[in-house]
N, CA, C and O of each residue as an XYZ file, in Angstrom:
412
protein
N    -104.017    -58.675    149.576
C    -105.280    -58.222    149.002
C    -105.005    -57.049    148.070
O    -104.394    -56.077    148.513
N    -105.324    -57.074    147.098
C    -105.583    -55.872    146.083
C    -106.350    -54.636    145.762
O    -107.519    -54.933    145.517
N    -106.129    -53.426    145.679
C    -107.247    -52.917    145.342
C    -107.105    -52.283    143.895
O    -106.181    -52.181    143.088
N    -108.789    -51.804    143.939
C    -109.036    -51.730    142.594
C    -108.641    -50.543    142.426
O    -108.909    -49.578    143.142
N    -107.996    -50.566    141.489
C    -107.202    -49.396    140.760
C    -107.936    -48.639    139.576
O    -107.495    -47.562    139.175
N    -108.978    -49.178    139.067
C    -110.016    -49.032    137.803
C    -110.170    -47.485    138.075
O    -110.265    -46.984    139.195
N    -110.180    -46.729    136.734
C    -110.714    -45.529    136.433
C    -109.498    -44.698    136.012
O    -108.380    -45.163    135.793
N    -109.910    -43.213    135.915
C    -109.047    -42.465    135.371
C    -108.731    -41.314    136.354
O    -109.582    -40.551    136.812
N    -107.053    -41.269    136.698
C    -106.217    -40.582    137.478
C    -105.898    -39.322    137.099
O    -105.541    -39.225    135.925
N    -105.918    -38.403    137.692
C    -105.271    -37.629    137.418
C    -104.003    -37.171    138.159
O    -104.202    -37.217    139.373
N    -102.717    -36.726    137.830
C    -101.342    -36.618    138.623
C    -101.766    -35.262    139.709
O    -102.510    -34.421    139.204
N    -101.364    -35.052    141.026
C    -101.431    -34.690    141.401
C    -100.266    -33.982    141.978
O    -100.340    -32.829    142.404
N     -98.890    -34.895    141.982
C     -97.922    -33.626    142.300
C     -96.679    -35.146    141.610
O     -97.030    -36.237    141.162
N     -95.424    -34.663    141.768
C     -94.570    -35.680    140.916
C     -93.024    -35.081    141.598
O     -92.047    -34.717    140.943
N     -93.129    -35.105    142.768
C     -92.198    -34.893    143.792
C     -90.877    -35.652    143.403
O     -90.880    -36.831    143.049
N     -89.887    -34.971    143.487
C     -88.620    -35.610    143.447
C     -88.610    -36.135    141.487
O     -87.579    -36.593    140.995
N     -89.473    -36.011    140.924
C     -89.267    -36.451    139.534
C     -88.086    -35.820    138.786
O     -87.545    -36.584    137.987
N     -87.672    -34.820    138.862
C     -86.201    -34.070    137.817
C     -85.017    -34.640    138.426
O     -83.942    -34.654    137.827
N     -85.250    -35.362    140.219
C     -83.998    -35.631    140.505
C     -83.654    -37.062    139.966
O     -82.524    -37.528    139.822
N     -84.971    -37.728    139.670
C     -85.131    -39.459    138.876
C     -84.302    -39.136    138.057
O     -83.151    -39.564    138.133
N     -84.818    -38.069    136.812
C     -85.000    -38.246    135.197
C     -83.757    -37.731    135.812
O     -83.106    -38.764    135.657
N     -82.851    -36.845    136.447
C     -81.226    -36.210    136.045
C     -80.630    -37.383    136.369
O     -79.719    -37.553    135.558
N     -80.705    -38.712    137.516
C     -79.821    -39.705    137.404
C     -79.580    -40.879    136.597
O     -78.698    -41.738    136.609
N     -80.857    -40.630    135.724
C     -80.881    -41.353    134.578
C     -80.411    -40.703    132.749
O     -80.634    -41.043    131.587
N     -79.685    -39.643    133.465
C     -79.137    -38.368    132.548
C     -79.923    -38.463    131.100
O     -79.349    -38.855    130.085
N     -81.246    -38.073    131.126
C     -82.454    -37.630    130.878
C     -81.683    -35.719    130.411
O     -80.981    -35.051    131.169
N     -82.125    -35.327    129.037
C     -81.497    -34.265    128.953
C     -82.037    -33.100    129.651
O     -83.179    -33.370    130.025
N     -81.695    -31.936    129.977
C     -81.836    -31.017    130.656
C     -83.500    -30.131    129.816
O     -83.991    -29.325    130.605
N     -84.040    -30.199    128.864
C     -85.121    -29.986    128.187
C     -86.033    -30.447    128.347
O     -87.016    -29.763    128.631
N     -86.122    -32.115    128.209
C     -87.108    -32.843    128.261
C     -87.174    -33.182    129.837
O     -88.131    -33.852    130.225
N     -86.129    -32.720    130.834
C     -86.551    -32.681    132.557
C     -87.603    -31.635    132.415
O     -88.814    -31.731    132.618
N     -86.979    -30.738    132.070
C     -88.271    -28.843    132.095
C     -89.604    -28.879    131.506
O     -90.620    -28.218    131.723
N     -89.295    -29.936    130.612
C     -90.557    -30.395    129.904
C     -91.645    -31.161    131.217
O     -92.657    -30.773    131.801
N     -90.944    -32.208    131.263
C     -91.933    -33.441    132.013
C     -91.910    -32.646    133.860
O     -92.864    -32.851    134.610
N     -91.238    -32.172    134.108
C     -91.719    -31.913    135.499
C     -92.972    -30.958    135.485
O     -93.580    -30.899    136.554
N     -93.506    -30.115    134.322
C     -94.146    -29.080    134.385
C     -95.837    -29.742    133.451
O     -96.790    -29.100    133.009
N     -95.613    -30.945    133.466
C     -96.668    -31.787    132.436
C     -97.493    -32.335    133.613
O     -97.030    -32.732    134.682
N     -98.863    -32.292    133.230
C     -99.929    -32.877    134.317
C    -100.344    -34.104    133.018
O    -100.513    -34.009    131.803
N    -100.401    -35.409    134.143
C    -100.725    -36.626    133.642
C    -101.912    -36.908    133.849
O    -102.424    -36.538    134.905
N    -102.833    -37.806    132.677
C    -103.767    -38.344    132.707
C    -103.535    -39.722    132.412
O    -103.182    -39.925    131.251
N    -103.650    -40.835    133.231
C    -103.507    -42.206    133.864
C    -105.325    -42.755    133.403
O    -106.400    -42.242    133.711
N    -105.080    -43.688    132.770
C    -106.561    -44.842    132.449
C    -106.165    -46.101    132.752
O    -105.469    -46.732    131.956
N    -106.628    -46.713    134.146
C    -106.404    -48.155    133.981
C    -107.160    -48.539    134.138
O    -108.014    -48.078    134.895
N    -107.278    -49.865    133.343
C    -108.133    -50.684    133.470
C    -107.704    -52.294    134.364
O    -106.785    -53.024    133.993
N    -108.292    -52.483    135.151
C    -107.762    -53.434    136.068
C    -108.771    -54.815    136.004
O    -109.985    -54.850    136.204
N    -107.885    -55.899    135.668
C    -109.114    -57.001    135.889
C    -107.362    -58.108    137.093
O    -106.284    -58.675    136.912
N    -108.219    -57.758    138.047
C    -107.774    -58.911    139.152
C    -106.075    -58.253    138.987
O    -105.929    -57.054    139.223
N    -104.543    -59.298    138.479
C    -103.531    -58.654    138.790
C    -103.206    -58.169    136.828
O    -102.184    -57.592    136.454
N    -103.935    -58.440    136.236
C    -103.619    -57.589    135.198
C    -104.251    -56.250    135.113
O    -105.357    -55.933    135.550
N    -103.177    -55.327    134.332
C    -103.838    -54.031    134.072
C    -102.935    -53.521    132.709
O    -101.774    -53.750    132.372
N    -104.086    -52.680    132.064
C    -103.978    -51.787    131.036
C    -104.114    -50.253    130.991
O    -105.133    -49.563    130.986
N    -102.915    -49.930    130.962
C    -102.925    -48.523    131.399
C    -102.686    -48.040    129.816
O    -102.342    -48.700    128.836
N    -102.989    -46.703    129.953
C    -102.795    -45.643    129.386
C    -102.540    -44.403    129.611
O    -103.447    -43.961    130.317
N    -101.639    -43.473    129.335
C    -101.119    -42.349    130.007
C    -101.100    -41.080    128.941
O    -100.486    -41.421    127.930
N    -101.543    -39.849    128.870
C    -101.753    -39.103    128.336
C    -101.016    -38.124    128.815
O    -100.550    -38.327    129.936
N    -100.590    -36.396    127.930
C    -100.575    -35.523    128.915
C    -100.481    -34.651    127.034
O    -100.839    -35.051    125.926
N    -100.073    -33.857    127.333
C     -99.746    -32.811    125.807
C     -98.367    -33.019    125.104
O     -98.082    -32.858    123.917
N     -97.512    -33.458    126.253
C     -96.339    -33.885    125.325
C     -96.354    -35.687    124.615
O     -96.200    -36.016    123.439
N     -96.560    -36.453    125.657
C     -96.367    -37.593    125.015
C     -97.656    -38.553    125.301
O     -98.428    -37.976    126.067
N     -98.115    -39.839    124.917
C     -98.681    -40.380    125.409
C     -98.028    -41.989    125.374
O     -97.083    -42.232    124.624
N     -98.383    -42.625    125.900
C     -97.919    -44.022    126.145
C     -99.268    -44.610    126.998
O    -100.141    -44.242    127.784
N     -98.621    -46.200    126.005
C     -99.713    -47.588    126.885
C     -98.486    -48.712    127.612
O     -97.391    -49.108    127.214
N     -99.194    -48.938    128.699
C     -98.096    -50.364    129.204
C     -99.820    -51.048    130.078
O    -100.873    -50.711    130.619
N     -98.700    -52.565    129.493
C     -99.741    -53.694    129.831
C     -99.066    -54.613    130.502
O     -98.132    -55.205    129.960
N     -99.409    -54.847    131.679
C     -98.720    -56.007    132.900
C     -99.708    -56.696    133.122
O    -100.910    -56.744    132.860
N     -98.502    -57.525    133.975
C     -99.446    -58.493    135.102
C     -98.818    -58.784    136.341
O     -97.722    -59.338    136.251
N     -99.269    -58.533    137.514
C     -98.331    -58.136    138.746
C     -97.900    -59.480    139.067
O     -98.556    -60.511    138.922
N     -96.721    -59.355    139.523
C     -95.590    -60.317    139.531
C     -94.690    -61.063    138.553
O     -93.674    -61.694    138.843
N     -95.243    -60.883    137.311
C     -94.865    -61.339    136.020
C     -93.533    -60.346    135.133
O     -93.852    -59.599    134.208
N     -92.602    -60.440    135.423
C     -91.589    -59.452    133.936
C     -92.210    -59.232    132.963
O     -93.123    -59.970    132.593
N     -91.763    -57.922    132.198
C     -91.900    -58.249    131.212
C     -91.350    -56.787    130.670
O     -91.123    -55.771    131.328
N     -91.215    -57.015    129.286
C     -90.628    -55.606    128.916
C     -91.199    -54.347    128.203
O     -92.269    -54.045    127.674
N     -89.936    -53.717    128.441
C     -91.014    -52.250    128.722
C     -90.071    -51.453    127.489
O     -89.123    -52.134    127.098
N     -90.202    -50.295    126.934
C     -89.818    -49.304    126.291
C     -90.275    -48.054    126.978
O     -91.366    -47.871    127.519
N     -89.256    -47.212    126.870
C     -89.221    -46.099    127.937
C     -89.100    -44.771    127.013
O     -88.541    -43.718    127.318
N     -89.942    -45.175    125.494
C     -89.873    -44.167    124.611
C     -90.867    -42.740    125.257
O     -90.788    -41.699    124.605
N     -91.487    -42.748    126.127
C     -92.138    -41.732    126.847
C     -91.051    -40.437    127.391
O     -91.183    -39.228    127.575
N     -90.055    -41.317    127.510
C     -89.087    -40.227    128.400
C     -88.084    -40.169    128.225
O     -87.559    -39.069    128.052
N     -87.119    -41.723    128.179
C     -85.620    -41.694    127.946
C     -85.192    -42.726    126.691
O     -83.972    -42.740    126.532
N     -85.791    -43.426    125.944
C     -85.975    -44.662    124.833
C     -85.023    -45.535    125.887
O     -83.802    -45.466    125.745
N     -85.554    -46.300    126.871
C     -84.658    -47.089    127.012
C     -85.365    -48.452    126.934
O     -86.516    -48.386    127.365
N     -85.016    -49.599    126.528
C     -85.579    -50.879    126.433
C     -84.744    -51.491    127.770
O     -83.513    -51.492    127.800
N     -85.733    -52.109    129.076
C     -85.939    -52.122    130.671
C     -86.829    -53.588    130.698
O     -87.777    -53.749    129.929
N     -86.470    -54.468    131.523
C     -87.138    -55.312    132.006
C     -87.796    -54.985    133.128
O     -87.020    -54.785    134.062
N     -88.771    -54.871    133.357
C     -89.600    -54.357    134.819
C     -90.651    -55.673    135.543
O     -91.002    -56.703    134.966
N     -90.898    -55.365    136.570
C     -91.189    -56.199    137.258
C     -92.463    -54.853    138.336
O     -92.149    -53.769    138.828
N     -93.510    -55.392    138.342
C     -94.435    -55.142    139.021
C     -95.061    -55.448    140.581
O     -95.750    -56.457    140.433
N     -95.108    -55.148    141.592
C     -95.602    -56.097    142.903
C     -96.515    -55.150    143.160
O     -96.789    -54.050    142.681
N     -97.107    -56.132    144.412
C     -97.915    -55.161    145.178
C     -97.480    -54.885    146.697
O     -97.719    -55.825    147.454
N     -96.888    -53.768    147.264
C     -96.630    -53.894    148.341
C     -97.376    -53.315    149.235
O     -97.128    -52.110    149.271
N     -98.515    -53.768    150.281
C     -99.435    -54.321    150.835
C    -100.897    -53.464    149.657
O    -101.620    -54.199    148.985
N    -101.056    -52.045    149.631
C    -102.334    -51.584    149.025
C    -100.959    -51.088    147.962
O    -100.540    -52.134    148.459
N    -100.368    -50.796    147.451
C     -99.088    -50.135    146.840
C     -98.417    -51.158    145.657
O     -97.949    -52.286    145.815
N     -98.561    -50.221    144.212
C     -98.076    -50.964    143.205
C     -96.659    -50.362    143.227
O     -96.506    -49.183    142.907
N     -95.469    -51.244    143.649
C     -94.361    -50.866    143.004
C     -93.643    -51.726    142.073
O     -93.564    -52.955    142.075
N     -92.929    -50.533    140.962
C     -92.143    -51.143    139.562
C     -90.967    -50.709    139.650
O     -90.502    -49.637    140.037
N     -90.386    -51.927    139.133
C     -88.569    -52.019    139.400
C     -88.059    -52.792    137.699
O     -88.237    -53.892    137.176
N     -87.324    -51.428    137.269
C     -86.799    -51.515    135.688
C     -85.630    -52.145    136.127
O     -85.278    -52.112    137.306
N     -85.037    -52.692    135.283
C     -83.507    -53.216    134.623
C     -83.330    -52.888    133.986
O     -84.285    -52.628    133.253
N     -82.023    -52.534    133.531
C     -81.927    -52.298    131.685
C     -80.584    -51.492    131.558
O     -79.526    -51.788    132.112
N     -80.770    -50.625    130.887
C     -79.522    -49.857    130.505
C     -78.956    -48.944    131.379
O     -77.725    -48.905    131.394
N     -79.721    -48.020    132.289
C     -79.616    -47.516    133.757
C     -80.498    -48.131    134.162
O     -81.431    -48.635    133.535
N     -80.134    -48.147    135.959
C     -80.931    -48.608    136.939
C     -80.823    -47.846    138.114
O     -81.491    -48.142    139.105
């Protein structure tokens, strides 16, 4: 079962994020940058597709899925990496799993 994800998020904490972006050797600037950035998240959800949009003062980015479906991604938000990702739902929980140039 799914739930609705519809509306606009705001980030609330981004735990463990500088230790992501350093193993994906993400430069030491743009870590100081993005750990200290509060996100604004818009999705729009119809059933397992969604259209997000992500805001904050440094960058903004859109990604458009459909859960269970690949498809590819550009990771010009943070590291430019071109990533095949893959979307699920694990039970109320969206998790995404990149491929690509690091993993």
């Amino acid at each position: 079962m799914t739930r609705d994800q519809n509306g606009t998020w705001e980030m609330e904490s981004n735990e463990n994020f500088e230790g992501y972006m350093k193993a994906l050797d993400i430069d030491f600037a743009t870590r100081k940058i993005a750990v200290r950035l509060t996100q604004t998240k818009v999705i729009d959800q119809d059933g397992d597709n969604f259209k997000t949009k992500t805001t904050s003062t440094f960058r903004n980015y859109d990604v458009d899925f459909t859960v269970g479906v690949e498809f590819d991604e550009y990771t010009k938000s943070l590291d430019n990496r071109h990533v095949k990702a893959l979307v699920t739902w694990e039970g109320d929980v969206l998790v995404c799993v990149q491929k690509g140039e690091k993993e």
